[in-house]
C-alpha positions as CSV (number, residue, x, y, z in Angstrom):
1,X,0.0,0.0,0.0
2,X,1.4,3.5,-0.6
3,X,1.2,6.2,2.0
4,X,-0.3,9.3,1.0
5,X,1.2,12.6,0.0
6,X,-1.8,14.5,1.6
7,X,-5.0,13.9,3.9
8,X,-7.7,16.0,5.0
9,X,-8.0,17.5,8.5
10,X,-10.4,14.4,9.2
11,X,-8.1,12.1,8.0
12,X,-5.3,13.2,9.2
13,X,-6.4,12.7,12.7
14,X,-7.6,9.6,12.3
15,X,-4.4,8.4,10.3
16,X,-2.9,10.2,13.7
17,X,-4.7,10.3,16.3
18,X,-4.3,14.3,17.1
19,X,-7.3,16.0,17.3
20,X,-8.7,19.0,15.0
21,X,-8.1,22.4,17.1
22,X,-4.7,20.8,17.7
23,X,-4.5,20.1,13.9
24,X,-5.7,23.4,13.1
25,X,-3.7,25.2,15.5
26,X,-0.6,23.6,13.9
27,X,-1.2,24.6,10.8
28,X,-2.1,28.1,11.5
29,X,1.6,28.6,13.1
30,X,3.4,27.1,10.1
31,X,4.1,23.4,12.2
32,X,2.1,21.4,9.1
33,X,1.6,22.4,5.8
34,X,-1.4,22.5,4.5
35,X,-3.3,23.8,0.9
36,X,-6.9,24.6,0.2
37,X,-8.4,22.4,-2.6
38,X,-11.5,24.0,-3.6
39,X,-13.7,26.4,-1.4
40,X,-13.7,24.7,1.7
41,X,-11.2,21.3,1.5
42,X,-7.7,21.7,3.1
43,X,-5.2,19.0,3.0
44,X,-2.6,18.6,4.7
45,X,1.0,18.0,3.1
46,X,1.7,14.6,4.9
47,X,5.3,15.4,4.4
48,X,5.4,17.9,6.9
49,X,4.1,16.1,9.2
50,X,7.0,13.3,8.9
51,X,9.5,16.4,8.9
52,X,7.9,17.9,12.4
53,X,8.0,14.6,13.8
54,X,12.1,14.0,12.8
55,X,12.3,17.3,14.4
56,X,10.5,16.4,17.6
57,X,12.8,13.7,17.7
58,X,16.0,15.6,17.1
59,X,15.1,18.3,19.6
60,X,12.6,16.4,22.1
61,X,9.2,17.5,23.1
62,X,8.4,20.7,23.6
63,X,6.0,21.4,26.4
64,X,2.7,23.0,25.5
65,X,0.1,24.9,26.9
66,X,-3.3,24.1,26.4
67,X,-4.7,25.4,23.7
68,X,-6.0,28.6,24.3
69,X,-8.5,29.2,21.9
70,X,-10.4,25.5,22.6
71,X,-9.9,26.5,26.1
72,X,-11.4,29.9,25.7
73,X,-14.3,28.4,23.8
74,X,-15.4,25.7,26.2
75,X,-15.4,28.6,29.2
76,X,-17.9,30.6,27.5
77,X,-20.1,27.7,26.1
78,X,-20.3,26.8,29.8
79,X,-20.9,30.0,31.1
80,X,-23.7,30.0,27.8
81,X,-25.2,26.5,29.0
82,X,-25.6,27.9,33.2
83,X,-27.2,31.5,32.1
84,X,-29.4,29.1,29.7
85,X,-30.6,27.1,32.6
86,X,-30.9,29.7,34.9
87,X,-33.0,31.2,32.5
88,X,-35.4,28.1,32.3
89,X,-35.7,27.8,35.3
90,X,-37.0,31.1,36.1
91,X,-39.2,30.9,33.4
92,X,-40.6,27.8,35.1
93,X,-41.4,29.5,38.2
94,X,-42.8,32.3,36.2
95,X,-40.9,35.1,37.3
């Protein structure tokens, strides 16, 4: 079987087992390459992915912070989901 020269962000994770933001996040700050295919497809050069992870090994593992964005994201979908029940519930009472 031949490996493929690219993958789309759905693939790719599943081929890795990274998920999107992190996939996403990668790509925004140049650590996988990726190209637009059409309006909405973007693949991901799976070439650069077997460069960042020679590089991982030459240099070892870098230690990340969360991601910020995701993490930013799920606080206010949170803070969405309590003021949405609050709201129902007062509604309930009929205040």
């Amino acid at each position: 079987m031949i490996a493929p020269i690219t993958a789309s962000i759905h693939h790719f994770c599943m081929y890795t087992g990274l998920g999107q933001t992190l996939v996403r996040e990668m790509i925004a700050d140049g650590r996988l390459e990726a190209v637009r295919v059409g309006k909405k497809k973007i693949v991901i050069v799976m070439q650069s992915y077997l460069d960042w992870l020679e590089k991982q090994k030459a240099e070892g593992l870098p230690e990340y912070a969360p991601t910020q964005k995701a993490v930013a994201a799920r606080k206010e979908k949170i803070a969405e989901r309590k003021a949405a029940e609050a709201h129902d519930i007062l509604a309930g009472t009929g205040l």
